[in-house]
N, C-alpha and C positions, 0 to 999 in steps of 0.2 A: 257381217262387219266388213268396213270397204276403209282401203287407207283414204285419210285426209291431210292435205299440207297446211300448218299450222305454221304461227312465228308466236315467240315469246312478245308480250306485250310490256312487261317487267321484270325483274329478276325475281326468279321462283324462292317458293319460301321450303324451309327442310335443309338438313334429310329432319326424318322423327322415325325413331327407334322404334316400333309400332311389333310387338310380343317378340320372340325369338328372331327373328330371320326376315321380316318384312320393315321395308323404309316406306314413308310417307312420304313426295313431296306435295304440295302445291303450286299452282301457277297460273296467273291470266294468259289465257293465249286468245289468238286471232286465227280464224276459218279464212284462204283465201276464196276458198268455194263453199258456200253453205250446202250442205246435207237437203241431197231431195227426196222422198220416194218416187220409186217409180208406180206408174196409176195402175199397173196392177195388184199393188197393194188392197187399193181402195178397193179392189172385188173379191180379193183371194182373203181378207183379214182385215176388215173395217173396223173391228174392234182393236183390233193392234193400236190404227191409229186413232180411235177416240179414247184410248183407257191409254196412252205412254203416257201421262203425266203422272200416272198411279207408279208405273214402274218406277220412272225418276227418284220421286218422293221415297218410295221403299228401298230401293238400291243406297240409295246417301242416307240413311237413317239408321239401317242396319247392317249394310256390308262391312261399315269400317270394323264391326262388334267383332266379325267374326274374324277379322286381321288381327284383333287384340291377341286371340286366344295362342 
């Protein structure tokens, strides 16, 4: 994971009470720099990059499940 500077594009929505101890928010933000890999990705783990959209998808489908708990 690598920081990125971001700016709020709106006023974020939240907090949400989300099970004991975890807050929700939401919010549009803006990349000043958009996220590259680096091209050693493409040879060390070219699946990495042709299946993320698989992670995407399952990460927002199922991780909030487990915040509930």
């Amino acid at each position: 994971m690598d920081e990125h500077r971001a700016r709020f594009v709106d006023i974020y929505e939240g907090p949400i009470l989300v099970g004991e101890s975890f807050w929700r928010f939401t919010a549009k933000l803006e990349l000043f720099k958009r996220p590259i890999l680096d091209a050693e990705w493409v040879i060390e783990a070219p699946d990495y990059i042709a299946m993320a959209d698989i992670f995407d998808i399952t990460k927002n489908r199922d991780w909030p499940r487990y915040c509930e708990e």
